[in-house]
C-alpha positions, 0 to 999 in steps of 0.5 A: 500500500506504501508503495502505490501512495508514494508512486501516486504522490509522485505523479502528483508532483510532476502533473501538478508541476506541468499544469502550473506551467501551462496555466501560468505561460497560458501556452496550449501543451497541444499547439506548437511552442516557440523554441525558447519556451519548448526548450524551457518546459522541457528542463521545467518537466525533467526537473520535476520528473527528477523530483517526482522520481525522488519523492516516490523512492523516498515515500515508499522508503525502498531503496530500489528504483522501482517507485521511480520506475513507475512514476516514469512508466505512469508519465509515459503512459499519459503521453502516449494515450495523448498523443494517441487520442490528439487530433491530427491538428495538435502538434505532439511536442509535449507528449514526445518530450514527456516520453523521451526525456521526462519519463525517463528522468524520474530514475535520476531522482530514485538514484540520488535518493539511494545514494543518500540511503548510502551515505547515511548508512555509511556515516551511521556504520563510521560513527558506531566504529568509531564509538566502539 
């Protein structure tokens, strides 16, 4: 049950994130983006990819990459029912840069958060030897 409330929480993270982005720009995610602001929201979407990857490993308290790797696989599943259900009108940028590049970065956030399970495992092994 751990497991499935951080994989949805990070999701959340990442949804909340690029639907800010878009309300905010007020940039429609289906019609085609200047350059500047394709290349902005797509460092705006795998740092938040990045983070979501990192709260569902830390949330779910394992140390695999497995919460990671279903937030990536649930961010890859949305892209790809958009762009199967878009019209042929609408310019795939978004959905192709969600499967491409976001998707694929929530595994950066669940590696940084088990190198940090190792660093303070290490530190707390370091100060027992030491106090021994």
């Amino acid at each position: 049950m751990r497991l499935i409330f951080a994989v949805v929480t990070g999701y959340v993270v990442f949804a909340v994130s690029a639907a800010l982005l878009f309300q905010m720009t007020g940039q429609d995610p289906h019609a085609t983006p200047e350059l500047m602001f394709a290349l902005m929201s797509i460092v705006w979407g795998v740092a938040f990819a990045a983070l979501a990857g990192y709260v569902a490993s830390r949330a779910s308290q394992r140390e695999g990459l497995l919460p990671s790797l279903l937030v990536g696989c649930l961010i890859a599943t949305g892209a790809l029912v958009s762009l199967l259900l878009e019209g042929k009108d609408a310019s795939p940028w978004s959905q192709l840069s969600a499967l491409l590049a976001m998707a694929p970065s929530t595994l950066l956030g669940g590696i940084v958060y088990r190198k940090r399970v190792a660093e303070k495992r290490e530190k707390s092994a370091s100060a027992k030897a030491q106090g021994s």
